[in-house]
C-alpha positions in Angstrom: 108.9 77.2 51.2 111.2 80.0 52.8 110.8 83.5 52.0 112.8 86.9 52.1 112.1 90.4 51.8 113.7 91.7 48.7 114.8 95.1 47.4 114.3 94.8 43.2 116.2 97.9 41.8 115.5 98.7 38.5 118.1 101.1 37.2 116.7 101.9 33.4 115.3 104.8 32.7 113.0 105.5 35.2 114.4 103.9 38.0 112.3 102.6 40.9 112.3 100.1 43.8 109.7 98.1 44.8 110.1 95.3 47.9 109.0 91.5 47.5 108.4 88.8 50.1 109.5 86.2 47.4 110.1 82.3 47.7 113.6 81.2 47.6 112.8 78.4 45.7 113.0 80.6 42.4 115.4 81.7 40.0 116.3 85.0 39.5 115.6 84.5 35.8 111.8 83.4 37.1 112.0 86.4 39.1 112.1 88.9 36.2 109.6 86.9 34.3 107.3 87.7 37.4 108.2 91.5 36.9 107.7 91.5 33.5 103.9 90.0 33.6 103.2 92.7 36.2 104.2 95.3 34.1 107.0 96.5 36.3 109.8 96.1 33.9 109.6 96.3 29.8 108.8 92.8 28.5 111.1 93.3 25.5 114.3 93.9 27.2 117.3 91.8 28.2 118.4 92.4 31.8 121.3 91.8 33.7 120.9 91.2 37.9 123.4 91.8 40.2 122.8 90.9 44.2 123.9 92.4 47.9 122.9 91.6 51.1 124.5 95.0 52.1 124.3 97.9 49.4 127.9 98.1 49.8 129.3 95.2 47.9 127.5 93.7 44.8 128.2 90.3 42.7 126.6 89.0 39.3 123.3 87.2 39.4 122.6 84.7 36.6 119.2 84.2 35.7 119.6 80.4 36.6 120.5 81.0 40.3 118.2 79.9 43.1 117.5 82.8 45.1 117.9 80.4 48.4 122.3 80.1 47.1 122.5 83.8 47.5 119.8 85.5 49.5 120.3 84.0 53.4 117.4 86.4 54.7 115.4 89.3 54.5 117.0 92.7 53.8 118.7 91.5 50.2 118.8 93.9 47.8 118.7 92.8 44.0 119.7 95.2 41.6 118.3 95.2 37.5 120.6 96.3 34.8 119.6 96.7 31.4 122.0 96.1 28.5 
């Protein structure tokens, strides 16, 4: 299975970043449930994720999105949004 580097942003209160060497073979959606079992992010919260490869310019990420259709290699940087 290929993997990346990831940047996860988390910008609730309390912001932090952490980087992942994740499998693209998940969702982003599968992704936050990973978080949320570690204790990273609150387990009773709805998120939103947005993605870059840059920093610069940043598109929606739904939760049912491989990570391999948006993330070609390390350096990706996934932002977390609650609402």
């Amino acid at each position: 299975m290929p993997t990346a580097l990831t940047t996860f942003q988390f910008k609730g209160n309390g912001a932090k970043v952490i980087d992942l060497e994740l499998s693209l073979s998940l969702t982003a959606g599968q992704c936050l449930e990973l978080l949320k079992q570690a204790s990273w992010l609150p387990d009773d919260w709805e998120f939103k994720c947005e993605v870059s490869s840059t920093g610069e310019a940043w598109a929606e990420l739904g939760l049912e999105v491989l990570l391999a259709d948006v993330i070609q290699g390390d350096g990706s940087i996934i932002r977390i949004l609650p609402y």
